[in-house]
C-alpha positions in Angstrom: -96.9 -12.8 64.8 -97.7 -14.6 68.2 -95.6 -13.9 70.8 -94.5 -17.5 71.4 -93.9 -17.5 67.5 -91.2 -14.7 68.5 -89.4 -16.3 71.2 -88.9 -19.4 69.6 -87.3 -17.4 66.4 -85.5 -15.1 69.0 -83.8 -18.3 71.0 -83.1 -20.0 67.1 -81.1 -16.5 66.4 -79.2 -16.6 69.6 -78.4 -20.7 69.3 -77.0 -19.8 65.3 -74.8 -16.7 67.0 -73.6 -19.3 69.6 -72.6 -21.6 66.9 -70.8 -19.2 64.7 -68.6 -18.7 67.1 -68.3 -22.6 68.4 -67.5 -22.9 64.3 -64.2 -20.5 64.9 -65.5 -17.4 63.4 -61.9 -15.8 63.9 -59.9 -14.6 67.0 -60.5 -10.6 66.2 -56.9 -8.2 67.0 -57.1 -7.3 70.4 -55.1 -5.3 73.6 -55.4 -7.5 76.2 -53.4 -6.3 79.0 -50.1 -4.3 80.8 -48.9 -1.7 82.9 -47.6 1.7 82.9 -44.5 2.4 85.5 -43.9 5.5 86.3 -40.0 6.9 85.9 -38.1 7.2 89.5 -37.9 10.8 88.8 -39.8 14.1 87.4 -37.5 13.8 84.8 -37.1 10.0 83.9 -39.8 8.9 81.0 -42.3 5.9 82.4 -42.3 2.8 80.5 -45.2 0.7 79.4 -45.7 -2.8 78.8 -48.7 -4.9 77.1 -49.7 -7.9 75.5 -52.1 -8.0 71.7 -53.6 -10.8 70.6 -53.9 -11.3 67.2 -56.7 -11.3 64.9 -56.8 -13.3 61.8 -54.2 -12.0 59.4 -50.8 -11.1 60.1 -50.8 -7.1 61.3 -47.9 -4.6 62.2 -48.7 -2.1 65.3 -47.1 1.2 64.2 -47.7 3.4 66.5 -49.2 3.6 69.9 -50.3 7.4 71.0 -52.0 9.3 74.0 -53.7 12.5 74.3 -52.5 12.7 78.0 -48.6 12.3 77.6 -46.3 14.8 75.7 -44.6 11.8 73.6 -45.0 8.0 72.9 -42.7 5.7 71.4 -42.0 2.4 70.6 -38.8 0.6 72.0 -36.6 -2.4 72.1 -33.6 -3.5 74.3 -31.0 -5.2 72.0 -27.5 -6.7 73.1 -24.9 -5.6 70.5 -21.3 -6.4 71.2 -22.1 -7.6 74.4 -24.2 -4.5 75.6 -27.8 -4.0 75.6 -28.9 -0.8 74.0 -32.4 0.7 73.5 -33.5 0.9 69.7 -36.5 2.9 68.7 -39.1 1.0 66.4 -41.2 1.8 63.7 -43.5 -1.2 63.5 -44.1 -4.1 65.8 -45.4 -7.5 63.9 -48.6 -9.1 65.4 -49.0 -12.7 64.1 -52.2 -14.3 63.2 -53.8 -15.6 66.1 -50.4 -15.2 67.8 -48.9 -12.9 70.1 -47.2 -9.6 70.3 -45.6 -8.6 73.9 -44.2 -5.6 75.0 -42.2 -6.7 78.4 -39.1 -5.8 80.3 -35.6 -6.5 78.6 -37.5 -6.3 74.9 -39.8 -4.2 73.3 -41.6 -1.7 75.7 -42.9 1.9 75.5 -41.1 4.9 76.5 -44.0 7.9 78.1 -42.9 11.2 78.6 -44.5 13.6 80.5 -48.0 12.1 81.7 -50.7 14.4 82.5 -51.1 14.6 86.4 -54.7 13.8 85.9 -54.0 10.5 84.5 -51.6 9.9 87.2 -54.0 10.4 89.8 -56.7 8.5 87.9 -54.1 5.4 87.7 -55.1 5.2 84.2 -53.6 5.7 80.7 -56.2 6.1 77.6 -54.0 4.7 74.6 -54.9 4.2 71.1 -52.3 1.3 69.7 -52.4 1.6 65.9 -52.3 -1.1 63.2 -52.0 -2.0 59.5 -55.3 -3.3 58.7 -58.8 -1.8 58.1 -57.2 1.6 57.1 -54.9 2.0 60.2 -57.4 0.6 62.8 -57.1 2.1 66.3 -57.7 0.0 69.3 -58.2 2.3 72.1 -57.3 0.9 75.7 -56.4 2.1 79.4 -53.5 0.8 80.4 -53.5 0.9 84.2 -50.5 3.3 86.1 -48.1 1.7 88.5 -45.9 4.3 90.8 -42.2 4.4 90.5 -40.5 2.4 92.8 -40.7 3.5 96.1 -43.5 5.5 96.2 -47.4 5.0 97.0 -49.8 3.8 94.1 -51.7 6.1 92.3 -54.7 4.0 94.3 -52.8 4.5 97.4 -52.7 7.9 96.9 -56.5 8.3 96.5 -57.1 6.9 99.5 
């Protein structure tokens, strides 16, 4: 084949691409951001927050894991009887093209024990766990804030 030949059915490939997507080829499931805090003490489990985007059917994240903290689990604050209480979940419904969020005074992630290496890294490696394509994983980092009052894990580095 000529090499003009080639670029010409090399730029046709790249223009159909471009349209597939322009044609709404699907929103896929995604983690799109959050934050880790750290506990105020040693003792105290950090708590994590983020935001999935989701794909093109209806999912349920199930679990969310981390080789580099001792326990993970999911969360909500509920007010019963005019007190808000902390329920554990099992599941967490991500709606198509919608949005799940894990934020303060709802559902959130309780982190117990972080490895110091992550810590100092400022960084979390998670793998958030859903109900389609045979339990797809998403892995994603979900940056470490300090407890409050004390330096960045940035900071720190510096």
């Amino acid at each position: 084949m000529k090499p003009l030949a080639i670029l010409a059915l090399a730029a046709t490939a790249l223009t159909l691409t471009g349209c597939e997507k322009n044609l709404g080829a699907g929103q896929q499931l995604n983690v799109v951001g959050g934050y880790i805090q750290m506990g105020a003490t040693a003792d105290r489990p950090a708590v994590g927050y983020f935001t999935v985007e989701g794909g093109p059917r209806d999912v349920q994240l199930v679990a969310v894991t981390s080789d580099l903290a001792q326990r993970v689990e999911m969360h909500e604050s509920v007010k019963e009887n005019g007190v808000m209480t902390m329920k554990p979940l099992l599941s967490a419904d991500v709606p198509a093209k919608g949005k799940l969020q894990f934020r303060q005074g709802g559902k959130h992630l309780m982190i117990w024990n972080i490895n110091g290496a992550a810590v100092r890294a400022g960084k979390l490696p998670m793998a958030f766990v859903f109900t389609n394509n045979n339990n797809e994983r998403i892995l994603f980092d979900l940056p470490i804030k300090a407890a409050p009052g004390e330096a960045s894990p940035e900071a720190a580095k510096k």
